[in-house]
RODO-2510 file (C-alpha; in nm, 4 decimals, decimal comma):
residues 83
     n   res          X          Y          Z
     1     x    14,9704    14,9815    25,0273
     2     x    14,7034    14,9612    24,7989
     3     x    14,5681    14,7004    24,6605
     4     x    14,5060    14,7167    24,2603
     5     x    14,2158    14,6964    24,0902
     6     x    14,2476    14,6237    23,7743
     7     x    13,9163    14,5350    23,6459
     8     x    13,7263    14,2040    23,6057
     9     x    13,9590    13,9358    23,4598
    10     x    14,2791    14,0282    23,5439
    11     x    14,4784    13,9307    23,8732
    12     x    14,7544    14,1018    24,0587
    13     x    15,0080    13,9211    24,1960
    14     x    15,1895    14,0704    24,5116
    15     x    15,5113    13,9044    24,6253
    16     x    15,6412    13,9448    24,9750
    17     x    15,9478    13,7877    25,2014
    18     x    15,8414    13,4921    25,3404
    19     x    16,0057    13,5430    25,6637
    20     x    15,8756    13,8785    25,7750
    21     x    15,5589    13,9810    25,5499
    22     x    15,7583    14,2633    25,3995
    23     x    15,5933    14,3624    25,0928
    24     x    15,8360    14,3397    24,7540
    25     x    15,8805    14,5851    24,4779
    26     x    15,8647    14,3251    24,1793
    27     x    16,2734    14,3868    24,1409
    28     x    16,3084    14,2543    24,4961
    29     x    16,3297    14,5515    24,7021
    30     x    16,1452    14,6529    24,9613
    31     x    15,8047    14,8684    24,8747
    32     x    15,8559    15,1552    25,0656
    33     x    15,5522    15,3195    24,9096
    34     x    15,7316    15,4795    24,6387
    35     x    15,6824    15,4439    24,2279
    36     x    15,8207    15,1509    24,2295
    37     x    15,6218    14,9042    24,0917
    38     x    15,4591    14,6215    24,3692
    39     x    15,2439    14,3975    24,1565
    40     x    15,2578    14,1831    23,8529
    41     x    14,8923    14,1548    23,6211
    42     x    14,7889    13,8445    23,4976
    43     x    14,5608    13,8032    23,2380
    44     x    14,3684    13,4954    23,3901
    45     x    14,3434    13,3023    23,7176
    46     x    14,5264    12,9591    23,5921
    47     x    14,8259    13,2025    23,4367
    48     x    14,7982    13,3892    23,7398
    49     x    14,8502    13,0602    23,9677
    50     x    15,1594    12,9093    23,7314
    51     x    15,3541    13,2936    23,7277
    52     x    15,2972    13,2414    24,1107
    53     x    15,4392    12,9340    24,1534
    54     x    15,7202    12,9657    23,8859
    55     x    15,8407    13,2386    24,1001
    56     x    15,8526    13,1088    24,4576
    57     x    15,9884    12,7871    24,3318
    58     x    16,2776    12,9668    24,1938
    59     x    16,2943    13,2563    24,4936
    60     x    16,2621    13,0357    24,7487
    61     x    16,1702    13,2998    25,0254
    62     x    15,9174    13,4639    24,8499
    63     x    15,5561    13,4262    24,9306
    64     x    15,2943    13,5730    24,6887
    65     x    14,9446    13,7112    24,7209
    66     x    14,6895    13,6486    24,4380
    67     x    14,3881    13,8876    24,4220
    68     x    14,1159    13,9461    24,2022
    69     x    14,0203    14,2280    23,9656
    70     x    13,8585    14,3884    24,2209
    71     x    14,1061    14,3388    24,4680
    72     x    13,9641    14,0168    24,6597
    73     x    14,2374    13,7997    24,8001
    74     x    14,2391    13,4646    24,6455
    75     x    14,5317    13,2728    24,7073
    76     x    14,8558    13,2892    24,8843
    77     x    15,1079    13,0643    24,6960
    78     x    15,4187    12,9826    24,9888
    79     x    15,7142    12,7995    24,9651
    80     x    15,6035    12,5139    25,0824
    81     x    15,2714    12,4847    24,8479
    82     x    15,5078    12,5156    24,5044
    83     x    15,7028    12,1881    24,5188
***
């Protein structure tokens, strides 16, 4: 899987099962390396962070990687860190 890059500014937000590491299509599927579409953009880090959050709080086994426009890890928002 590649990582985007989506240019200075924006974040990518890449959700995977909490359990096993399995990297999620943003439907909930497994990313197989298809067309299926594996990240979410964000427009800034703090928007980034809430979307994050918002999401594992109401998934509940979803963990989700935050990376920078240039495709720097950083954050990983867990089940555990959203309550």
């Amino acid at each position: 899987m590649d990582i985007p890059k989506l240019g200075e500014g924006k974040f990518a937000l890449i959700l995977a099962n909490f359990e096993t590491g399995i990297i999620l299509n943003i439907n909930g599927s497994y990313f197989l390396g298809d067309d299926n579409i594996h990240y979410i953009a964000m427009n800034s880090e703090q928007a980034a962070i809430d979307r994050a959050r918002e999401i594992v709080e109401s998934a509940g086994n979803i963990e989700i990687m935050i990376y920078n426009g240039t495709g720097e890890l950083m954050q990983v928002v867990r089940p555990t860190d959203a309550v």
